[in-house]
C-alpha positions as a printed Julia matrix, in Angstrom:
668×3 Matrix{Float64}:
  42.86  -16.26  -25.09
  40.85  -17.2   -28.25
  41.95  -21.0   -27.61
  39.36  -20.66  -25.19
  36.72  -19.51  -26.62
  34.85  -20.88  -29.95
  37.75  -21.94  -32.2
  37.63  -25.42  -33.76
  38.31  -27.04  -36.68
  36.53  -28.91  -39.01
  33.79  -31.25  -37.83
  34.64  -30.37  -33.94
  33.17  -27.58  -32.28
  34.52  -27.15  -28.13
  32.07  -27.82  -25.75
  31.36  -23.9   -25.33
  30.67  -23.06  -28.71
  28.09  -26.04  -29.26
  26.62  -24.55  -25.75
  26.36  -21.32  -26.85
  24.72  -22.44  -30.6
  22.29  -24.96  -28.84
  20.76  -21.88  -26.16
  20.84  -19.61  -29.71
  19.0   -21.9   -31.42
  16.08  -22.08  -28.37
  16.1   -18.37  -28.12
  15.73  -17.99  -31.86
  12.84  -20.32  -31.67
  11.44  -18.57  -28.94
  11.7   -14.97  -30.4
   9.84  -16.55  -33.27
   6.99  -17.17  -31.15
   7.47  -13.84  -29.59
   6.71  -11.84  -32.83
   3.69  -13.94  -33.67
   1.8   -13.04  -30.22
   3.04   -9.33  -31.55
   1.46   -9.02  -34.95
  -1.28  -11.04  -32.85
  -1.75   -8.37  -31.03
  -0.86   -5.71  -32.98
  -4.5    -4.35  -33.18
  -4.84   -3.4   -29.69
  -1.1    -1.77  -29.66
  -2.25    1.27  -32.08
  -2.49    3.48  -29.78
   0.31    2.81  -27.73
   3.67    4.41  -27.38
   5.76    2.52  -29.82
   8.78    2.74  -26.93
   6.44    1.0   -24.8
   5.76   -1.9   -27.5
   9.53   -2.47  -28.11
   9.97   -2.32  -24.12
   7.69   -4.68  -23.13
   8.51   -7.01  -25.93
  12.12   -6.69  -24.78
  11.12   -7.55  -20.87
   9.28  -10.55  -22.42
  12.46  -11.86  -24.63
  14.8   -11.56  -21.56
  12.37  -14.04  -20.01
  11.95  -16.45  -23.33
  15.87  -16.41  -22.76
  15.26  -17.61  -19.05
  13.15  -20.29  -20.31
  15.72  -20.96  -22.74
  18.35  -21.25  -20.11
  16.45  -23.78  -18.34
  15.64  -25.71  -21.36
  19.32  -25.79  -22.25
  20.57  -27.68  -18.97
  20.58  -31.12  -19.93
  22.1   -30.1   -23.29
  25.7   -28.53  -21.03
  25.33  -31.65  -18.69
  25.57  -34.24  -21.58
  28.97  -31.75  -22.54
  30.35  -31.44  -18.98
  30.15  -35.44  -18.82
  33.54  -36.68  -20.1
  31.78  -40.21  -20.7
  28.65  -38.56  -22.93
  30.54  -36.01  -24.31
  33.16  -38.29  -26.35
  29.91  -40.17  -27.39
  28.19  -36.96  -28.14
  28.04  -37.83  -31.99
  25.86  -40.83  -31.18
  23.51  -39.15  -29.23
  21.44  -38.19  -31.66
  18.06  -39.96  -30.78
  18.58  -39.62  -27.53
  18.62  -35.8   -27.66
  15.87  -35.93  -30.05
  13.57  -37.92  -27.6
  14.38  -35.49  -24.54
  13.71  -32.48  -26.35
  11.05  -33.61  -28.65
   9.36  -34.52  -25.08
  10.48  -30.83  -23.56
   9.01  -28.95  -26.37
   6.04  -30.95  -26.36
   5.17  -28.94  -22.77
   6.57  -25.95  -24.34
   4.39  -25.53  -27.66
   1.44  -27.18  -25.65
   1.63  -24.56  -23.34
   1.99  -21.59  -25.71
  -1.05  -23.07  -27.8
  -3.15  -23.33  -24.63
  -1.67  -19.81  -23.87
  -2.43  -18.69  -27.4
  -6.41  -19.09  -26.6
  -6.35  -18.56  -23.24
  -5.54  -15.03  -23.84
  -8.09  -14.88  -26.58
 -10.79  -16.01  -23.63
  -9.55  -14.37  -20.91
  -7.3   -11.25  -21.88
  -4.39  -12.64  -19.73
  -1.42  -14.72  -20.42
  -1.69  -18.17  -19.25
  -1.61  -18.28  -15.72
  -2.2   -21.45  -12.64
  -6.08  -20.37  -12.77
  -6.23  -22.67  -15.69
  -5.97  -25.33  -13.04
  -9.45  -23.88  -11.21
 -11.35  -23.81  -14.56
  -9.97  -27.43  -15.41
 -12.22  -28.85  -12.29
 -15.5   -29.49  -14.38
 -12.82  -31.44  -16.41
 -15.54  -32.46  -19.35
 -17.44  -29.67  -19.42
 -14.27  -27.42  -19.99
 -13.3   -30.0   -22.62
 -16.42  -29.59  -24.31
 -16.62  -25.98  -24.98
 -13.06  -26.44  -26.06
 -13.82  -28.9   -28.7
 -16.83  -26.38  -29.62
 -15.0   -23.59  -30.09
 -11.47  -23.8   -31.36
 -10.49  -26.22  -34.69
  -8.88  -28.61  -31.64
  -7.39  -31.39  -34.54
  -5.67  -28.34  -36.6
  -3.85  -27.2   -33.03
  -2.94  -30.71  -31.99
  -1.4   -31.07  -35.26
   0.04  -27.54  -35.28
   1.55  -28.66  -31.96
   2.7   -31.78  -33.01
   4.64  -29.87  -35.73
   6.52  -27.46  -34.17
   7.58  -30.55  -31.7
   9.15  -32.6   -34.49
  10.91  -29.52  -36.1
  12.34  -27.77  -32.56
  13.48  -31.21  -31.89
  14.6   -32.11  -34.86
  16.69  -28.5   -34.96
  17.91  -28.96  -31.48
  19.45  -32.38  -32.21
  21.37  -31.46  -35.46
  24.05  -30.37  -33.3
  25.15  -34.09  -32.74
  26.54  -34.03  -36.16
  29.87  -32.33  -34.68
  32.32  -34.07  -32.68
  33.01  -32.29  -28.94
  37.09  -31.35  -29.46
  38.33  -31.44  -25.39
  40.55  -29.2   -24.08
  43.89  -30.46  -23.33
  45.08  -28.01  -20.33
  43.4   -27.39  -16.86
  43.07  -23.86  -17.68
  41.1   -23.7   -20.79
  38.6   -26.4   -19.15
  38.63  -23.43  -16.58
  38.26  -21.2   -18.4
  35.5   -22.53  -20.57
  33.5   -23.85  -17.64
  33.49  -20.22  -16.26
  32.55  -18.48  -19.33
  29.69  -21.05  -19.68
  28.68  -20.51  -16.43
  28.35  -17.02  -16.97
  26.32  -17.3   -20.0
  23.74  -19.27  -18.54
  24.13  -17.34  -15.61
  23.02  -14.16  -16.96
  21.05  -15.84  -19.18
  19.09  -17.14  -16.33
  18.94  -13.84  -13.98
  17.66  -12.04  -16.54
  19.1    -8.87  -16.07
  22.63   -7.45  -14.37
  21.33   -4.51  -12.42
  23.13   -2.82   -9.22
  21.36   -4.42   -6.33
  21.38   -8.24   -8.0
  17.26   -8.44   -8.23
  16.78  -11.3   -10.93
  14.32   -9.96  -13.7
  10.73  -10.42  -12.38
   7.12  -10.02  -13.53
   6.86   -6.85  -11.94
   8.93   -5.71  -14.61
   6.29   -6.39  -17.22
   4.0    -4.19  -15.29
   5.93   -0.78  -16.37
   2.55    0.48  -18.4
  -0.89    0.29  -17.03
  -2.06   -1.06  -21.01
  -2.54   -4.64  -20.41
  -1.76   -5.59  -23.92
   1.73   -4.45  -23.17
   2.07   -5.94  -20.02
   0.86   -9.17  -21.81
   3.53   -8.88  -24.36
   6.22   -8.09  -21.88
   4.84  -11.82  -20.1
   6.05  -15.32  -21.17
   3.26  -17.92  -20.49
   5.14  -20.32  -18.74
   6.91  -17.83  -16.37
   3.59  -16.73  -15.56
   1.91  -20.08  -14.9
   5.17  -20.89  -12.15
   5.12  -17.73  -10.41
   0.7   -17.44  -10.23
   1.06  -21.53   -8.95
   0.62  -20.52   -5.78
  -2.03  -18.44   -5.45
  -4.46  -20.15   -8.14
  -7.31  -19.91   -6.33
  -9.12  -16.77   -5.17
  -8.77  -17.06   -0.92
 -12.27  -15.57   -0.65
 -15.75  -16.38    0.25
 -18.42  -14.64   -1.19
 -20.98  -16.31    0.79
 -18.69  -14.77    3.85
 -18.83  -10.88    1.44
 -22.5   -10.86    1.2
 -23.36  -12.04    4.55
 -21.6    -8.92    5.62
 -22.0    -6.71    2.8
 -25.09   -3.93    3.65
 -23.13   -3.56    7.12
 -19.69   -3.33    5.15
 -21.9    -1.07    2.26
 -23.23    1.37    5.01
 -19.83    1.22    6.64
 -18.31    2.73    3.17
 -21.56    5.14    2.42
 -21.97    3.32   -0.76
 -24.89    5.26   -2.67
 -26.38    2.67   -4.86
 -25.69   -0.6    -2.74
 -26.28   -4.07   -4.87
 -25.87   -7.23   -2.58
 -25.97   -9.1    -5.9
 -23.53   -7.27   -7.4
 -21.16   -6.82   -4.5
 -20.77   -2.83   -5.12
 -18.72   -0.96   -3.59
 -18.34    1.8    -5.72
 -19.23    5.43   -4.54
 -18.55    9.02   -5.66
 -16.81   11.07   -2.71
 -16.58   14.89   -2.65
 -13.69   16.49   -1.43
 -13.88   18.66    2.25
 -11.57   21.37    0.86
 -12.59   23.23   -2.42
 -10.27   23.22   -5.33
  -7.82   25.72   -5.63
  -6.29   27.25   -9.2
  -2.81   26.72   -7.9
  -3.15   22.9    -6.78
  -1.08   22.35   -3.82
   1.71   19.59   -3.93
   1.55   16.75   -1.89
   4.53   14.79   -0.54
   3.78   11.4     1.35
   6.91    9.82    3.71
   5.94    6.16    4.62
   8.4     6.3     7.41
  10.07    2.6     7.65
   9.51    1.0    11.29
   8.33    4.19   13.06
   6.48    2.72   15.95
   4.25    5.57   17.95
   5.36    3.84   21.19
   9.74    5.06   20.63
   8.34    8.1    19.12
   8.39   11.76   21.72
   4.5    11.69   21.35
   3.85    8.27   23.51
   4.56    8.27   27.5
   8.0     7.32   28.35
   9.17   10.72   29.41
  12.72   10.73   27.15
  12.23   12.89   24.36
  13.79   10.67   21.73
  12.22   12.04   18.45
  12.49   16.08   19.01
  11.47   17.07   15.83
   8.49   14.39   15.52
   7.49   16.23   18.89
   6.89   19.43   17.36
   5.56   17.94   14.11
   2.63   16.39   16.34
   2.39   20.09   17.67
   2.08   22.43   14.21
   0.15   19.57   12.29
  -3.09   17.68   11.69
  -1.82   14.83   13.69
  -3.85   11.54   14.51
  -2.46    9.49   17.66
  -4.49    6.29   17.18
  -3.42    5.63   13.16
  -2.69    2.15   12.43
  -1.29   -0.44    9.55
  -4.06   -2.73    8.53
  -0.93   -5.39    8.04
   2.53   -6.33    7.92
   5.19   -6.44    7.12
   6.57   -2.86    4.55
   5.39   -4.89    1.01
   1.64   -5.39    2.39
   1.89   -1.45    4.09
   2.46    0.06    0.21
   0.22   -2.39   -1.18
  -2.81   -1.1     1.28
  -1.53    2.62    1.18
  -1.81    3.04   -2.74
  -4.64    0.26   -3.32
  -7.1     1.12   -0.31
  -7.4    -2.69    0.36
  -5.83   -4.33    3.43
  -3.41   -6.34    2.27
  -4.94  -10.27    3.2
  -3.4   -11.89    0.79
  -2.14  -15.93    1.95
   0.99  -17.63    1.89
   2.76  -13.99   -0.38
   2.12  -10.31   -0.24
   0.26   -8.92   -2.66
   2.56   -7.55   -4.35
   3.75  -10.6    -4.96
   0.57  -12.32   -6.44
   0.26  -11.62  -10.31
  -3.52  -12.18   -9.91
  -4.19   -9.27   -7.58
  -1.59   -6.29   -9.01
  -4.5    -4.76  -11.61
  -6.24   -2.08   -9.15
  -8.27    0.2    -9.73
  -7.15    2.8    -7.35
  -7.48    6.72   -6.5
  -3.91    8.13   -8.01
  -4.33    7.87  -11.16
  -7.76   10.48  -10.58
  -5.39   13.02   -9.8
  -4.66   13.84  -13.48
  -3.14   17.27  -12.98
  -0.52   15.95  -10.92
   3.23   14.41  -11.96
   3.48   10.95   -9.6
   6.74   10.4    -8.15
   8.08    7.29   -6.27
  11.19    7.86   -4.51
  13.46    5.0    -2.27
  16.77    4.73   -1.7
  16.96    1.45   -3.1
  15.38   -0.46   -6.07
  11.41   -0.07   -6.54
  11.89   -3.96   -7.58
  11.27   -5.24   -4.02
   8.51   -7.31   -3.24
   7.61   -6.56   -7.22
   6.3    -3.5    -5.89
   7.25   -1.88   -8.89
   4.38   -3.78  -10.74
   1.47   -2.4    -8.25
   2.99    1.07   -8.98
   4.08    1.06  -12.53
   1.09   -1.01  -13.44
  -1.45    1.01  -11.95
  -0.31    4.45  -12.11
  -0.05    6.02  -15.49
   3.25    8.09  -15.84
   4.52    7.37  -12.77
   8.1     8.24  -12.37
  10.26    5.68  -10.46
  13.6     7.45   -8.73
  15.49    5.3    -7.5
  19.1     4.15   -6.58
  20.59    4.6    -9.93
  19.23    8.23   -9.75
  21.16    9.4    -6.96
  24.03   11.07   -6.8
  24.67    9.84   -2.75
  26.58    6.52   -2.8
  25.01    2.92   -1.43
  25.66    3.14    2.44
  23.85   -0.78    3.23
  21.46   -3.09    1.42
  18.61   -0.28    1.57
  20.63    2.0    -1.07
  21.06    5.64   -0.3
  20.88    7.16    3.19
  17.24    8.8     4.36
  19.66   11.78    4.89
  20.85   12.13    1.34
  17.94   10.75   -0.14
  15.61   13.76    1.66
  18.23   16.42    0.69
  18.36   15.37   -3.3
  14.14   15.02   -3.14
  14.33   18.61   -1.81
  16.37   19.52   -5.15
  13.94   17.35   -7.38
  10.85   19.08   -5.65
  11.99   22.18   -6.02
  12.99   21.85  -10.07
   9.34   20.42  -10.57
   6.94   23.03  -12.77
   3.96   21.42  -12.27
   1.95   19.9    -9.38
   3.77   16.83   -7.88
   2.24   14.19   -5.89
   5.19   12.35   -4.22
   5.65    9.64   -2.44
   9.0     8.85   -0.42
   9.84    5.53    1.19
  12.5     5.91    4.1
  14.9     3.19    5.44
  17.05    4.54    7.7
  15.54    2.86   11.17
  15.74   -0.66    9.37
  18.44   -3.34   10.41
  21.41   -2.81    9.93
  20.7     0.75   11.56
  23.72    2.25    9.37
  24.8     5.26   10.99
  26.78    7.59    8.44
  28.55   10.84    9.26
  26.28   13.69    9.38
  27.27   17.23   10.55
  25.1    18.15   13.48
  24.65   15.01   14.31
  26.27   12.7    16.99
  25.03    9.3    18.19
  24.34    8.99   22.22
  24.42    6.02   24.26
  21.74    4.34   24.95
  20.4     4.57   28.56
  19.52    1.42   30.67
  16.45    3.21   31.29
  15.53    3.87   28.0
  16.48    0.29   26.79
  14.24   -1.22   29.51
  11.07    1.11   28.66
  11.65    1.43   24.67
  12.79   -2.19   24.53
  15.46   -0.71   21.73
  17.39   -4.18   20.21
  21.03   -2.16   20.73
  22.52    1.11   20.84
  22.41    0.99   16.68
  18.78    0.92   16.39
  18.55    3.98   19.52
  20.39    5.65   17.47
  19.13    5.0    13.82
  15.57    6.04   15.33
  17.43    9.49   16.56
  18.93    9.87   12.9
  16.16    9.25   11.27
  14.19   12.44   13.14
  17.08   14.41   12.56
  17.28   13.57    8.61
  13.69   14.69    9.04
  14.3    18.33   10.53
  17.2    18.6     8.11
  14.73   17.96    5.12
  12.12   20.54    6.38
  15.03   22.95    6.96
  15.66   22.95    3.58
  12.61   22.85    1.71
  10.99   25.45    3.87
  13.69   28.07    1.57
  12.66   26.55   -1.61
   9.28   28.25   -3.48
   7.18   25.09   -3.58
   7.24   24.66    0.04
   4.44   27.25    1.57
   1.55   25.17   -1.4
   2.52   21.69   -0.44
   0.97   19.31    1.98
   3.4    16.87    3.8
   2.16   13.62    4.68
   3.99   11.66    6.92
   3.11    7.83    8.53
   4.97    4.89    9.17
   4.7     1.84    7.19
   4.28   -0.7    10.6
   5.84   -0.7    14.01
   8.06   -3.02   15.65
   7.82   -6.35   17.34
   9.06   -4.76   21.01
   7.78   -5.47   24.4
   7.7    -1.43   25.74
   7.02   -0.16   29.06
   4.84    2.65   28.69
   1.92    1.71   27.39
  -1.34   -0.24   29.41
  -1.55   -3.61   30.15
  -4.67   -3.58   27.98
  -2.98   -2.01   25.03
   0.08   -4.83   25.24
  -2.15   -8.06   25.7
  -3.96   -6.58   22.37
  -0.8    -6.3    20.66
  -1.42   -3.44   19.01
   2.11   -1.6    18.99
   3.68   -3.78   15.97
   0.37   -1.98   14.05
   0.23    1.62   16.02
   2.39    4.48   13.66
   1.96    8.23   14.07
  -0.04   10.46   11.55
   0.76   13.97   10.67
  -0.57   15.94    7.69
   1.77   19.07    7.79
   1.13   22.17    5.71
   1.66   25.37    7.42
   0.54   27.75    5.11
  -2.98   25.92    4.41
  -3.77   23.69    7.65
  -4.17   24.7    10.74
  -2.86   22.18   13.68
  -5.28   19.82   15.64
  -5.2    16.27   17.05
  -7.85   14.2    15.9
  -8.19   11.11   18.02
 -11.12    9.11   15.83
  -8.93    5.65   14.77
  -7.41    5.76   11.07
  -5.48    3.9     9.19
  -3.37    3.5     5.9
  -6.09    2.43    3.48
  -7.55    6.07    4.2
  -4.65    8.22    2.67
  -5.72    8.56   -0.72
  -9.2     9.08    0.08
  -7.83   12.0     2.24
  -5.46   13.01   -0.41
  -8.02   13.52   -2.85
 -10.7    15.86   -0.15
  -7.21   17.56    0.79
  -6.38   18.78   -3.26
 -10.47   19.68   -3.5
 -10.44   16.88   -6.1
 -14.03   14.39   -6.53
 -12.96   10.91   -6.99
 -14.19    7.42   -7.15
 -13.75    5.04   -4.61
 -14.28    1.17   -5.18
 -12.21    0.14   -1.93
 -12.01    0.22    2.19
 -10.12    3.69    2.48
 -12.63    6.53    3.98
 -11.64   10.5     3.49
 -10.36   11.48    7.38
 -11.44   14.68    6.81
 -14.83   13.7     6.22
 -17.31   14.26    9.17
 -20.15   11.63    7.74
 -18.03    9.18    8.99
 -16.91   10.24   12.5
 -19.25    8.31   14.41
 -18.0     5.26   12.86
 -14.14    5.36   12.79
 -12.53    2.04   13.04
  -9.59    0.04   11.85
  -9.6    -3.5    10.76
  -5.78   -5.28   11.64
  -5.2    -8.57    9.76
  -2.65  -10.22    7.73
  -2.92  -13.99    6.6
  -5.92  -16.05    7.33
  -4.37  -17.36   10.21
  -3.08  -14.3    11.62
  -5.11  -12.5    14.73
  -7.74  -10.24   13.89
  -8.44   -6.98   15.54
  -9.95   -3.92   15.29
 -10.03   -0.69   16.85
 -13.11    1.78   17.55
 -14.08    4.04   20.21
 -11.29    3.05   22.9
 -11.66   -0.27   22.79
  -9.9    -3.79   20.33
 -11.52   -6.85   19.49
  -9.12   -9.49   19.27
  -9.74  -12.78   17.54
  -6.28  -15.0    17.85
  -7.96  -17.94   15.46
  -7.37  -20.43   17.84
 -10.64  -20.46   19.35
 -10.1   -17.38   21.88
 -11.87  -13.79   21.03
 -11.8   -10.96   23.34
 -12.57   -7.07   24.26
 -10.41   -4.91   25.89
 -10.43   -1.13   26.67
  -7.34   -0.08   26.08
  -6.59    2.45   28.78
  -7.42   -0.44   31.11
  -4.0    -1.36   33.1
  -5.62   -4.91   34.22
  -6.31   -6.0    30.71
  -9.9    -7.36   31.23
 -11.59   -9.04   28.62
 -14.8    -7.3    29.03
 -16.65   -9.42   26.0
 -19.12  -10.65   28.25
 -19.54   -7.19   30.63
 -19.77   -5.42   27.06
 -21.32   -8.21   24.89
 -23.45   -6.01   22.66
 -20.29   -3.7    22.17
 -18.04   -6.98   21.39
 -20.84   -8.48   18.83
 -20.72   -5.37   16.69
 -17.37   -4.89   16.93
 -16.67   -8.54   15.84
 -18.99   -8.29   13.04
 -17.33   -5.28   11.4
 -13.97   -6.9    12.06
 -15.05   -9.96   10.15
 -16.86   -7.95    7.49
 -13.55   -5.97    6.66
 -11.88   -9.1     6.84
 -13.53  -11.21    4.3
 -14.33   -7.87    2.07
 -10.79   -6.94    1.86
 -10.1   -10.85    0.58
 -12.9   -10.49   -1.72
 -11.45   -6.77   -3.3
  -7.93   -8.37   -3.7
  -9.85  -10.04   -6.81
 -12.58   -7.96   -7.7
 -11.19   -4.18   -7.86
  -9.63   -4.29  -11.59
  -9.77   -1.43  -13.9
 -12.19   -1.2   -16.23
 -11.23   -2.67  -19.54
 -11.42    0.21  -22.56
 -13.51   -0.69  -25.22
């Protein structure tokens, strides 16, 4: 087997070995540069965990060996070329051209990287591009403030040497393999190496090493370090510039600011900030809280809507022993933009990419990390790196423990990981081992295509009516049936955590993330031409032993959880966002809910019985929603549909504007 590896004799090297000493060589140079923006650095990392140093600067060589990969293509397609690689020994200048060239960009880009950190506090990123549009003026301060010559130079040095180092290798001769299977061989083992090289990491579900990672620690320094610049400036290219307008903000900003009960308002300033004081007093045994964001759960398949099958029995009697709120809504789709609102309090509006996805809009300052006496817990049957959303969590939320499917026990049943069955039984058996307060946070996936139905004892799938599939619209019998299991998981889940100790002081949560794109029959013709049932998910807030059962029929939505969180644990917090405290009556005569998406998307809101709808095509409307004739009543109801347009539009262009402007205050 060693033939076909990195054997050779003198002067000749195989084509593998010279591959594998040419992508050493980059990475070498690269790690170089790695431990200079460390002792760089090193200042603001005093305080930090010194596991969280070595960690990020680990996340951020796996991507210097990314770049690496990249840089080394040309290098293995020169090799793999029969006709260049028998010449290979007089390549010399050519390689030293190409990659004198490619590590121009390179060391350019760290340099500008170097001192765009030192300006900004952020690894170089595509907003460079936005401050490059007063071209000379940008120059000029440049010039001004950094020894430019000594940097060119610098530059220009580090060029000549990389390339100089790179092409060295041309002094061996490429010795060929002589039988199809070494070439085989070779090829495959090369592959692999630039393969991994490339992905970044080998994990069970595939996900190729992302930024998110970086985010693991709220510290910014250590998310900088676990960053390389020009992975940053590729995946921030396409959302370079901020997609608001503040002329748009303060046009609407005192109705937004008395929308929000903002104390100290500042139409200059754009503040949003206010100081909200919980409904419930605090108690000296904090109750847990456990949030379910319930995948797909659409109110309109759900027991609680008319239809007359009772198809979720135990969300039935949920509705009936809880705090539960018929008219709650997602401000946007699709799951990535529901988290993104639920833990940040901002719709998510982002264009073209979720939030989640946008490196210039993960840094929050949210409501979580308030609730200091609690231990945060993410748990999903899958991997937290979807949609990066392990970045908004990670990055924002101090200590935040991430289960997920290499913590379970239960097998992989589909691409969503471990079954909402086996994931609810093992979170009963983490709850219950927890010694302090827990605020948790569980992400189902069981009524998600594929609709995997596993073997569970007590339960047994049904066939799916022609009356049912005509009124709840259901795809097939799989996703009938994954709704059913999912409701049963449920019951099973509060079955068993009703005998464990922590159950009778914890508050259960539970909302869907969105709803599904279904044409049903049981709603108004009002409610349909609105389109509201891809948006409309059920609320409960279950806690027998503390809350007594109602239905509250104001409007809510998703932004508002953690506002309602805090009043529900008695705990004062600041709020900088859109999410109002439910249980808060200053606000009851005023409940509404902005639905958006993209810029292009329809805009709607609810309040009061009645939607605006703006389709941005040039048609706006008002409907009341128990109206069965669907009339657009914005000219019967004109002074209703002005206001309600304005505060739809408000939201809309306040949520773009928070996407931007909500960081966390930087420590000094």
């Amino acid at each position: 087997m060693k033939q076909y590896l990195f054997i050779q004799k003198g002067n000749s090297k195989t084509s593998l070995h010279l591959y594998f000493l040419f992508l050493l060589q980059i990475v070498v140079l690269f790690t170089i540069a790695r431990f200079a923006f460390l002792f760089h650095s090193f200042p603001s990392l005093a305080e930090v965990a010194f596991f969280d140093v070595v960690k990020g600067f680990y996340i951020g060589w796996r991507f210097d060996v990314r770049i690496a990969a990249l840089l080394s293509l040309p290098f293995a397609l020169i090799l793999l070329i029969p006709f260049t690689a028998r010449r290979f020994t007089n390549l010399k200048k050519l390689f030293f051209v190409l990659y004198f060239a490619a590590f121009l960009v390179v060391w350019s880009a760290y340099a500008v990287d170097w001192f765009f950190y030192d300006y900004l506090g952020r690894r170089l990123d595509a907003t460079l591009v936005t401050l490059l549009k007063d071209f000379w003026s940008s120059l000029l301060m440049v010039w001004q403030s950094y020894p430019v010559i000594y940097i060119v130079l610098s530059v220009l040095a580090a060029t000549f040497l990389s390339a100089c180092w790179c092409a060295r290798l041309t002094k061996f001769t490429v010795r060929p393999r002589t039988t199809f299977v070494g070439k085989g061989v070779a090829f495959l083992l090369g592959f692999f190496l630039f393969a991994v090289s490339f992905w970044g990491q080998i994990s069970k579900n595939w996900y190729p090493l992302r930024w998110s990672n970086a985010c693991f620690s709220p510290n910014k320094v250590v998310m900088a370090l676990g960053l390389n610049p020009i992975q940053n400036f590729c995946d921030s290219w396409f959302n370079r510039y901020p997609a608001y307008d503040r002329a748009m903000v303060e046009k609407y900003y005192p109705l937004i600011s008395d929308f929000l009960g903002v104390e100290n308002p500042d139409a200059k300033k754009l503040n949003f900030r206010r100081f909200s004081q919980p409904m419930w007093q605090k108690s000296n045994t904090p109750p847990n809280v456990v949030i379910f964001i319930m995948e797909s759960i659409d109110w309109r398949k759900t027991s609680m809507a008319p239809g007359g099958n009772n198809l979720t029995p135990f969300m039935q009697k949920l509705s009936e022993n809880s705090l539960y709120y018929p008219n709650f809504y997602g401000n946007a789709r699709t799951t990535a933009r529901a988290i993104y609102g639920i833990f940040t309090g901002i719709p998510d509006v982002n264009d073209k990419v979720t939030a989640s996805r946008n490196p210039q809009v993960v840094d929050q300052f949210i409501i979580a990390p308030q609730l200091a006496q609690y231990d945060k817990l993410y748990l999903i049957g899958a991997s937290a790196t979807w949609a990066n959303i392990r970045g908004v969590l990670a990055g924002n939320i101090p200590g935040v423990e991430i289960l997920e499917e290499s913590y379970w026990k239960s097998p992989n049943i589909d691409v969503w990981g471990v079954s909402d069955y086996n994931l609810f039984q093992e979170a009963n058996q983490v709850f219950a081992a927890r010694k302090k307060p827990f605020l948790a946070v569980i992400q189902t996936a069981t009524y998600h295509s594929p609709y995997t139905i596993e073997p569970v004892d007590g339960f047994e799938s049904k066939k799916l009516s022609a009356t049912d599939k005509a009124t709840y619209d259901f795809e097939n019998e799989k996703e009938y049936n994954g709704l059913r299991l999912f409701d049963f998981a449920l019951q099973q889940f509060f079955e068993a955590a009703k005998k464990e100790p922590y159950f009778d002081n914890t508050i259960f949560i539970l909302f869907g993330d969105h709803g599904v794109n279904s044409h049903t029959k049981n709603t108004t013709k009002a409610y349909e031409t609105a389109d509201l049932g891809p948006w409309h998910i059920p609320l409960f807030i279950y806690a027998p032993s503390l809350i007594a059962p109602k239905t509250v029929q104001f409007p809510a939505s998703q932004i508002d959880i953690f506002p309602t969180v805090a009043s529900l644990v008695g705990q004062a917090c600041e709020n900088r966002t859109l999410g109002r405290d439910l249980l808060d009556p200053q606000f009851d005569e005023n409940r509404a809910v902005m639905i958006a998406g993209e810029a292009f998307r329809p805009l709607r809101l609810v309040q009061d019985g009645y939607a605006y709808v703006d389709n941005r095509a040039g048609l706006e409307a008002l409907y009341k929603l128990d109206d069965v004739n669907a009339e657009n009543l914005a000219t019967k109801e004109d002074k209703r549909f002005a206001k309600m347009k304005e505060l739809a539009h408000g939201l809309f262009h306040t949520s773009r504007y928070l996407l931007y402007n909500n960081k966390k205050d930087v420590k000094k």
